[in-house]
N, C-alpha and C positions, 0 to 999 in steps of 0.2 A: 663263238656264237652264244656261250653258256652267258659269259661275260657282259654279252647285249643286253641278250633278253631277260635276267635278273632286274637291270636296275628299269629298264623301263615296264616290266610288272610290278616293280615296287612303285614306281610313279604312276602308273595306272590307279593303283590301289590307293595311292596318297591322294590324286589327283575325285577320287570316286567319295572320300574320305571328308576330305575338306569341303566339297558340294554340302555332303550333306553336314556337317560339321556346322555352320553357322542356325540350323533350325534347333541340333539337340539343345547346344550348349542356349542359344533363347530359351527354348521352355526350361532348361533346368534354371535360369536367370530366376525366371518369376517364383521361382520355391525360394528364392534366397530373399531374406530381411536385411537388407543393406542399411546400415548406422547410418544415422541422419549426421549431418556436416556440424551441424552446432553438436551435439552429444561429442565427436569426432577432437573437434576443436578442447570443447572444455577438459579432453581428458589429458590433454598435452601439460605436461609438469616439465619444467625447467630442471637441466641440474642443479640451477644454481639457487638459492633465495637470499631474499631482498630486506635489506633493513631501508625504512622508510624515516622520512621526516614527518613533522605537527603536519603538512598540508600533504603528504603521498608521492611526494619526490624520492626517487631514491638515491640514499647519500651511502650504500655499501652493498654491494657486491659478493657473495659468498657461496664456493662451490661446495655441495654436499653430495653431489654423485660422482664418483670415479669413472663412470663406466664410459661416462659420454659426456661432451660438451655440447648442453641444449640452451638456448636464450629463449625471453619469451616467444609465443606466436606471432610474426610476422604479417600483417596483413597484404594480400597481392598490391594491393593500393601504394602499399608502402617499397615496393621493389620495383627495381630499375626495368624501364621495358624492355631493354636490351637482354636481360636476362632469359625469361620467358621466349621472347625469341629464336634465342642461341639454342637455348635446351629444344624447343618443338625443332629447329630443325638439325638439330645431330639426332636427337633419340627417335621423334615421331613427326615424321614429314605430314602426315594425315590427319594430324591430332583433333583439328576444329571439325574434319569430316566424318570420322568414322565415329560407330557408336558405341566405343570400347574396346574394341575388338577389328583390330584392322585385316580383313581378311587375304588380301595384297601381300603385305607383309609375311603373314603363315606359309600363303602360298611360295613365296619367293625363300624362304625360310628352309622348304620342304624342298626346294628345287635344289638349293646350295648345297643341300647337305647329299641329294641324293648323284648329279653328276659331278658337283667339283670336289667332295669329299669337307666342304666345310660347314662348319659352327654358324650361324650368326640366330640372333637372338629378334623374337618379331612381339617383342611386351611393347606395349603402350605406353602411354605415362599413365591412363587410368588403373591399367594393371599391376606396372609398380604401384601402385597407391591401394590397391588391394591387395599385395602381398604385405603394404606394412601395416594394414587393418588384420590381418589375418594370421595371427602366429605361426601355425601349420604350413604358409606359405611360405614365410620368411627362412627359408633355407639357403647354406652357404656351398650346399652340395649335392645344389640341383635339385629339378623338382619331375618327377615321374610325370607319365601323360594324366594321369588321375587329378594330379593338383593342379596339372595345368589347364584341364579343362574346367576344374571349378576356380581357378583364377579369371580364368576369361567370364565365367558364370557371374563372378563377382562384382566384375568391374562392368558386366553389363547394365548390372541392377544399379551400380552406383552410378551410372551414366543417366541411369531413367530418375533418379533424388537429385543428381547436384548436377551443378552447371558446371559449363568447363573451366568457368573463373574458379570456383568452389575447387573441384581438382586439380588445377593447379596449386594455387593457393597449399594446400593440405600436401603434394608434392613438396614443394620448393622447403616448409617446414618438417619436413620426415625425411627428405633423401639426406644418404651421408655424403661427403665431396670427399674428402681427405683426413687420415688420419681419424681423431677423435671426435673432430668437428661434425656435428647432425642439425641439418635444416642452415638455412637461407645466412639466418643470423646471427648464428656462432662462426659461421664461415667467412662471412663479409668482412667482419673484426677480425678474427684470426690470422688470416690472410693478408685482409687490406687494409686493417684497420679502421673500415669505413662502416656507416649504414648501408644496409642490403639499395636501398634508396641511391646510394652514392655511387654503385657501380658502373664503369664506361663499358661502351661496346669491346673495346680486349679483354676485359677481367671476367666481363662474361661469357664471352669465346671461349676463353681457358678454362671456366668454372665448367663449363660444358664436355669439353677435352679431356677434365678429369674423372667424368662420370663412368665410365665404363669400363676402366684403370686406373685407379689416381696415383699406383705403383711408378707406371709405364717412366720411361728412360726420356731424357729430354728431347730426343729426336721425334721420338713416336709423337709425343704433346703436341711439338709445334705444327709437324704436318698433321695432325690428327684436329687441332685449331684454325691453321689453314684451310683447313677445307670445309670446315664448319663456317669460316668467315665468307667465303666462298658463296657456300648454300644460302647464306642466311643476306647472302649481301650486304656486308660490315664492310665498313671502311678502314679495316686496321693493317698497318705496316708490319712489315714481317719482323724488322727489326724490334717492335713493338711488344710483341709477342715471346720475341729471344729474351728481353729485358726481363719480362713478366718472368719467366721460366725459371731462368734463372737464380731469381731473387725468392721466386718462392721455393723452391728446391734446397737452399741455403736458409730457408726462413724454417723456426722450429714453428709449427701452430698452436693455437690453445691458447695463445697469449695476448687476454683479451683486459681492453682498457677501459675496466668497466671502474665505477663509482667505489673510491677510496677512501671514506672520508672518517669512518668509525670500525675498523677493525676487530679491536677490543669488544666493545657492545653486541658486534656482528658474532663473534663466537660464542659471548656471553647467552644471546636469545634465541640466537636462528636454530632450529634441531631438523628439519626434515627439508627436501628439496622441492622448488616451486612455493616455498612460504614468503609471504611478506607481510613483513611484521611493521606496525604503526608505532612512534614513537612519539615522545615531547620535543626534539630534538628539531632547532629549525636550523637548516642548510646552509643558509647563508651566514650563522654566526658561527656554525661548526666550520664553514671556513675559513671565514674572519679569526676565530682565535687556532685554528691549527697554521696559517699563516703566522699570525704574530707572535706563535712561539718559534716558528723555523728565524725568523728576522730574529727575535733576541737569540738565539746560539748561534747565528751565526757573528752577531756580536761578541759574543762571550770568544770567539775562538784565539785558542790557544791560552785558556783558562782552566784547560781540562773540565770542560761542560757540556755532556753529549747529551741530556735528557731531559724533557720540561713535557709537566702534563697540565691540566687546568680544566674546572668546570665553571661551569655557568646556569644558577638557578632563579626564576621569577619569585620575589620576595612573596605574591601574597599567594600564590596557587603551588610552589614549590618545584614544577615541573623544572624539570634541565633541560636548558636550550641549548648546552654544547657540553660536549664529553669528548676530550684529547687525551688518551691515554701515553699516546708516545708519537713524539714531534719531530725525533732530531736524528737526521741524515745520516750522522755519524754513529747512531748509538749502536752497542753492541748485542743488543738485548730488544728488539724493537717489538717485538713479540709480548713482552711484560706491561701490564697495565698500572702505568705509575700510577694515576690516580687513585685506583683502588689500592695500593702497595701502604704500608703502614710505614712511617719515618718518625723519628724526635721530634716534638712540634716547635721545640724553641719557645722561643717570647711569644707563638701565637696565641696560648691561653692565656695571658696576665689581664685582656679586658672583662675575661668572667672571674675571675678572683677580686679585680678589683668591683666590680657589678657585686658581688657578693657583699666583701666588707661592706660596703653602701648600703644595700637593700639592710642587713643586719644590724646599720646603725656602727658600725664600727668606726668607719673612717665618712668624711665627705670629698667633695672635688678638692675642697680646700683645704684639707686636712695635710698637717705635716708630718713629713716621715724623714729621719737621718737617714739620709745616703754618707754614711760613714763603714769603716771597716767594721765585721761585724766575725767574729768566732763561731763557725758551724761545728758540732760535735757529732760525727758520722762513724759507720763501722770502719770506715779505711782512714781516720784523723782528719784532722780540721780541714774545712774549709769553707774559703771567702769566695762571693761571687764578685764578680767587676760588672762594672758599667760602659758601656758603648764605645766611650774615649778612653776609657782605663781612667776614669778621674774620679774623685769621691767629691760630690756635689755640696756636700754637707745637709742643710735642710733646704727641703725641697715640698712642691705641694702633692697632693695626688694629682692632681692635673701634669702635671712638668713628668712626674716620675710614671706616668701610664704611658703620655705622649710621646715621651721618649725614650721611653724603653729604660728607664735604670730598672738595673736588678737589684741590690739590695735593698731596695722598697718594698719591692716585690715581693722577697723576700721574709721583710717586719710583718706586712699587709696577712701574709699566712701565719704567721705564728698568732697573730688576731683571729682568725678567721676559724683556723686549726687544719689541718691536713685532711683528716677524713670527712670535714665537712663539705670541702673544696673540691674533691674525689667524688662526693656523691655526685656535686652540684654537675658537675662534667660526664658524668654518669648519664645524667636526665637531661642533657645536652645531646646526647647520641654517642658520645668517645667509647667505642664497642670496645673496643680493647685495652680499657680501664678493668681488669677483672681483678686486680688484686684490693686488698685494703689499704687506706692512708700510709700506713706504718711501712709497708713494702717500699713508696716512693718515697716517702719524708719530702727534707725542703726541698730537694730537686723537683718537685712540681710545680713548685711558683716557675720555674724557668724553662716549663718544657723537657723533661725527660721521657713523658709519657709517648707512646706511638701512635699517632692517629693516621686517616688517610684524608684524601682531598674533599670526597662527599662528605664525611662528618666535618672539616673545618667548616667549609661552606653553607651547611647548614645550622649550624650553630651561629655562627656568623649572622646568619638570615635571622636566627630567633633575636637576636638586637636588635634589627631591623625592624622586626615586626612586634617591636616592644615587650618583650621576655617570653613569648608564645613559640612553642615549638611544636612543629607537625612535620612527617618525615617528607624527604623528597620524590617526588615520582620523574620514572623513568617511561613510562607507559601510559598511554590515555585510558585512565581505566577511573573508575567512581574515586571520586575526592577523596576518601580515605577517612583514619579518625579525626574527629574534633583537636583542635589546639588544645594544647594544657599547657599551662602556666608553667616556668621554670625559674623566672627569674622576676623580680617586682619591676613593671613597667616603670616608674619614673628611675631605678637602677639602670636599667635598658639603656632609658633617652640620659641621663647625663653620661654612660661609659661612651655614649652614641657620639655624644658633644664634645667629648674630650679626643677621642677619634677622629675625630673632623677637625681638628684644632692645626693649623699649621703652625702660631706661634708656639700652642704648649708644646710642638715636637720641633721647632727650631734649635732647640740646646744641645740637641744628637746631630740631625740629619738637618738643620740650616733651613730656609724659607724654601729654596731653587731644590724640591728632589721630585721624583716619581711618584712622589705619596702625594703631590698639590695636585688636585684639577680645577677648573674653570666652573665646575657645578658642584654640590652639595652630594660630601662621599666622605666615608671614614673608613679608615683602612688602618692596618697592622700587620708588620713585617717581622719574618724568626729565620733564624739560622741555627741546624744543630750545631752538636758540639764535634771541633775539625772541619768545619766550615762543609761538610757531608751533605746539607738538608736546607735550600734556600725555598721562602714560603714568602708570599703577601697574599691577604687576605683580607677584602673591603667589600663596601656593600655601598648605591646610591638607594632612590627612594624605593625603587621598582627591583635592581638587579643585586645579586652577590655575587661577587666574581672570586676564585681562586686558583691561584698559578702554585705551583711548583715546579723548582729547577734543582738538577741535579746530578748525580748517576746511579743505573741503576745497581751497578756492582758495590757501589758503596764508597768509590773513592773518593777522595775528598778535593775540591774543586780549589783555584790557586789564587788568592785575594779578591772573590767573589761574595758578599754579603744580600742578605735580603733586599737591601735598595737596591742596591745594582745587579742583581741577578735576576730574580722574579718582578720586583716594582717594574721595570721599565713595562715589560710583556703584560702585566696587569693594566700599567696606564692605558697601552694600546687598546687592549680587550675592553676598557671601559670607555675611553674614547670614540671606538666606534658604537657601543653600542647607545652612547648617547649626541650621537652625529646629531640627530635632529629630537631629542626628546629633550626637555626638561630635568633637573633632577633640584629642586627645592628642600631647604631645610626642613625636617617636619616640624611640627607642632607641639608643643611640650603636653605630656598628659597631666591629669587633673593627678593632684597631691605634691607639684613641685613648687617651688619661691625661690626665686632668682633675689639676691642681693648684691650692690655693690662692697667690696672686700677689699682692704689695706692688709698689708701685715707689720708689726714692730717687732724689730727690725727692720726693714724693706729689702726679704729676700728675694723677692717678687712683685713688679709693678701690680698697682691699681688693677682692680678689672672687675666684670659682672661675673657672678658664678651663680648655679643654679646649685637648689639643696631640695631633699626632701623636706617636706614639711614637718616644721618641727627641730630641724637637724641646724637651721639658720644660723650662721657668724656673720658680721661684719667686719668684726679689728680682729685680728687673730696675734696677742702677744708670745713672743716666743722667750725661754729661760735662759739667760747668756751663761756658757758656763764660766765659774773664774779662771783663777792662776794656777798655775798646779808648777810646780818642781820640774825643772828641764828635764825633757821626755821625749824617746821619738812615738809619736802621736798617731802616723801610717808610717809601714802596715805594723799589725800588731805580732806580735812573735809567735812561730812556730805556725802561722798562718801557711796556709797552700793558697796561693791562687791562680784561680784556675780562670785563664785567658778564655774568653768569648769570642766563636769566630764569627758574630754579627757585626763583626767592625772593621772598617775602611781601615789599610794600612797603619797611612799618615795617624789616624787617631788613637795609635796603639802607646798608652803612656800609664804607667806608675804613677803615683803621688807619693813621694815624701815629706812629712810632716812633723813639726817642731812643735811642744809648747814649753815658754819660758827659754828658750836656745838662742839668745839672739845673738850672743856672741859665741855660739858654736857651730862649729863647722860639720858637715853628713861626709862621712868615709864610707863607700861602697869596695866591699870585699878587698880593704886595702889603697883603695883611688879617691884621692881626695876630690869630691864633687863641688863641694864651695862650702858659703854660708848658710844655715840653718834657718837664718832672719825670714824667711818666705818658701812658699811647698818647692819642690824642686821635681821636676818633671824627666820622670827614667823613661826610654825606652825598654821594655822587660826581655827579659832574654831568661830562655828557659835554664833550671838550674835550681842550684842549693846558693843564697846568699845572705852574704853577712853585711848590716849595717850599722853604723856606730855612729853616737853622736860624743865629738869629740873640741874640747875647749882649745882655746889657742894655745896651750901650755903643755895640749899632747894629752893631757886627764879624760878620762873616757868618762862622759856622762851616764850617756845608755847605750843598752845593744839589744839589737834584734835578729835574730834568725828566721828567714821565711824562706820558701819554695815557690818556684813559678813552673807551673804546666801548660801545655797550648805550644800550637804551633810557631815558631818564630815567622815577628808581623814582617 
């Protein structure tokens, strides 16, 4: 009897309780100031923020909170109506009727617990929606009659501010489903990798099935969706459902496929979660050249070449419209921002050394320099540099020996110029990591020993472009920055510019048919360190400068890869499209140049129009033949090192040996008779200590030369 009448005096009392329970908790409603929906909304931060392009696309993606996986706010507009649906009818049968506070529900709630001995739970969706406005609500371990009467207090007042779109809406953004995933649109992607938009009537049955347990066992789910599908009268197959379950259960979440495009830059700006940061950076060329560096490695494969970065700046405003820090599938290190990474620059500085001698009156376009052997005296012993083919040109113009990269011009051109002059001038180009004095680098400057990264090439590069004016680049829309200063003399500029553009002057290395010709007006310049380590091109049209680097970033050295065929091809592409439909015209010569027609005697070089500073003008240019001299070997000179360039094709890996007065002597290589002396004789170099003799038919040794070759075997 005790047994009876216990629980139906507790239900008496409950039943007395909840009568009047819907008046307190109204008037306590009206003391409560319930947050307006907009205030609500803007306070929602994302875990993640956003790097943005020039027009507010976003091209990257970046999580800075651990704690939770939030996407932006979802508008109800933007969710599938299936969803909404599913959820009112698992959670709140009543939800369009009641005004917060489903009194049914409590009641039934109150009944459960008092004769069957169960739990069940009578929250609303407005309610949840005030536990997650309310910190003090938001507990994992239950909430006393206290909280739960000003829960209900809560959500009544919010029911009298928002509509019930507004609370949904503000639900679907704040409920968690699974795991780490919170709100509509971390879930949709994580799960299904769809927009909240893109969900069917199963996904949202299920997303609903998960809300009350997203623990629960496969069994529980499906009949626990079932019957949701049931209520809400869905059309979904059971098998349907088994599929779903399974797949997500097996599925890890979190793993969402948002905007890849800038990695590097995204770590580099983004600090705090929910930021979105505005860049110069446009979208669709950041994918255009992250594409066409994945195409060149994968051409490269099996070259040992996992890594290629490349940027892209507008010649007259500086802004960067694409920054590829690391491109390549394979690389081991993808993490590291080649672009900013400092490397040997190779031959890319020879067009501001040669811009210098010019501007200083040293040399002109048409000025001649011996490309012969030439004795460098260094702290580690002599050395000679080579030329592209391993051939010594003899004389050659500065046009021929820019275009095509000979280094021992390059070379003479600095001893003209002087080392610390050349240092500064690179200096006031932006080369940051120029810190030491001339003397530290010596001649290895003409050739690129210095380290620079891909922003400085490129912008240095640009100040040619924009006829010796340099102003730094921007990565951010922010106030145009300082005024230009002058670094180099404008008509220096426009002839290094002309000579750059010249596909005949660079026929003598790299042939008419290479990656450095386009169909529009461009000048470009290709370097390779030294171990073929560090492939670079770097060119500029009227509007763009483009810079590629390929490479790796551990350092190793890549396997018969040179600047044409490693970075040119991914440069042509990159410039290619970006002048798909623009224009790129030669520019305009500035005021202080005169173009003259030029012969030379001899004729080591056809005819042709050259331009000169004013003042600077030749037309016949006689050269000094020299005489006879006593049978000699004439290349290389003795006790020379030289040291192989790995900017060069295989095939064009050669020696010259040279005779004067030898015509009836024969060149003996370390013992091997090679032939006659009468004409150069063309070695393949093989690394080593070797001896060459020039030797009469009678066995009498003329001359002899001792030299060394370093560099990788071609």
């Amino acid at each position: 009897m005790n047994i009876i009448r216990k629980p139906l005096v507790f239900f008496l009392g409950s039943i007395l309780l909840i009568a009047g329970l819907p008046v307190g908790v109204w008037l306590a409603s009206w003391t409560i100031q319930a947050p307006g929906f907009d205030e609500v909304r803007a306070l929602w931060v994302p875990s993640e923020a956003y790097l943005l392009d020039r027009h507010g696309e976003v091209i990257h993606s970046l999580r800075l909170d651990p704690s939770a996986r939030r996407l932006d706010w979802t508008p109800l507009a933007d969710i599938s109506p299936a969803l909404p649906k599913a959820v009112v009818a698992a959670e709140d049968r009543r939800f369009y009727r009641h005004p917060g506070v489903d009194v049914v529900a409590v009641a039934g709630a109150v009944a459960d617990r008092v004769f069957h001995g169960r739990k069940r739970g009578a929250s609303t969706l407005t309610m949840q929606v005030a536990a997650f406005l309310d910190a003090g609500l938001n507990r994992r371990d239950g909430r006393g009659i206290g909280q739960k009467l000003r829960q209900m207090a809560l959500a009544l007042a919010l029911e009298r501010r928002w509509s019930k779109a507004q609370i949904l809406e503000a639900y679907f953004n704040r409920v968690g489903f699974r795991g780490e995933l919170q709100g509509i649109a971390a879930t949709a992607q994580g799960l299904f990798g769809k927009r909240p938009s893109g969900l069917g009537e199963a996904e949202s049955v299920l997303l609903a099935a998960f809300l009350p347990a997203p623990q629960a066992d496969p069994a529980r789910l499906q009949a626990r969706a079932r019957a949701i599908a049931q209520a809400g009268m869905f059309h979904v197959e059971h098998s349907e459902l088994e599929t779903l379950v399974d797949g997500l259960l097996k599925h890890k979440p979190g793993i969402l496929p948002e905007p890849n495009l800038a990695p590097h830059l995204a770590r580099r700006f983004l600090k705090k979660p929910g930021e979105r940061l505005r860049t110069t950076l446009e979208a669709r060329w950041q994918r255009w050249v992250l594409e066409a560096l994945r195409q060149q490695l994968a051409g490269l494969d099996g070259q040992n070449v996992r890594d290629a970065a490349a940027v892209v700046a507008d010649n007259a405003s500086g802004e960067i419209l694409a920054y590829v820090g690391s491109a390549g599938g394979d690389s081991r290190s993808p993490g590291v921002d080649g672009a900013a990474a400092r490397r040997q620059a190779g031959s890319t500085l020879k067009p501001f050394l040669y811009g210098l001698a010019v501007a200083q009156g040293y040399l002109t376009a048409a000025s001649v320099l011996e490309d012969s052997p030439v004795n460098l005296e260094t702290t580690t012993g002599l050395y000679i540099p080579q030329d592209y083919d391993r051939d010594f040109k003899g004389p050659v113009s500065v046009r021929t020996a820019l275009a095509s990269s000979l280094n021992v011009p390059a070379v003479r051109a600095l001893g003209l110029v002087g080392v610390e002059r050349f240092r500064d001038l690179l200096w006031d180009l932006g080369y940051a990591g120029l810190t030491e004095d001339g003397e530290y680098y010596g001649f290895s400057l003409a050739l690129g020993s210095a380290e620079v990264n891909l922003p400085e090439q490129v912008n240095a590069y640009r100040s040619l472009a924009n006829g010796g004016l340099w102003r730094p680049l921007r990565l951010l829309p922010e106030a145009s920055g300082p005024e230009p200063r002058r670094v180099l003399d404008a008509g220096a500029a426009f002839i290094v510019a002309d000579i750059l553009s010249d596909s005949a002057g660079r026929s003598l290395t790299f042939g008419l048919d290479s990656p450095l010709s386009t169909r529009y007006w461009t000048a470009v310049k290709t370097g390779t360190s030294k171990n073929m380590r560090d492939n670079w091109c770097i060119g500029f049209s009227r509007r763009y400068t483009v810079g590629v680097w390929v490479g790796n970033f551990e350092g190793d050295p890549m396997r018969g890869v040179s600047g044409v065929t490693g970075a040119a091809p991914a440069w042509l592409a990159i410039m290619n499209g970006l002048h798909a439909a623009e224009p790129s015209p030669p520019p305009a010569a500035p005021a202080g140049l005169a173009a003259r027609d030029i012969r030379y005697e001899p004729a080591i070089e056809p005819p042709r129009r050259e331009w000169f500073l004013a003042g600077t003008e030749a037309e016949t240019l006689r050269l000094v033949v020299a005489g006879t001299h006593a049978p000699r070997i004439e290349s290389p000179p003795r006790g020379v090192v030289i040291a192989l360039d790995p900017d060069i094709p295989p095939r064009h890996q050669r020696v010259w040996f040279k005779a004067k007065g030898g015509a009836a002597a024969r060149f003996v290589l370390d013992g091997a008779d090679l032939g006659p002396a009468r004409s150069p004789w063309a070695w393949s170099p093989v690394p080593g200590n070797h001896g060459l003799e020039l030797k009469r038919g009678d066995g009498a040794v003329l001359d002899t030369v001792r030299f060394q070759v370093r560099g990788p075997r071609p």
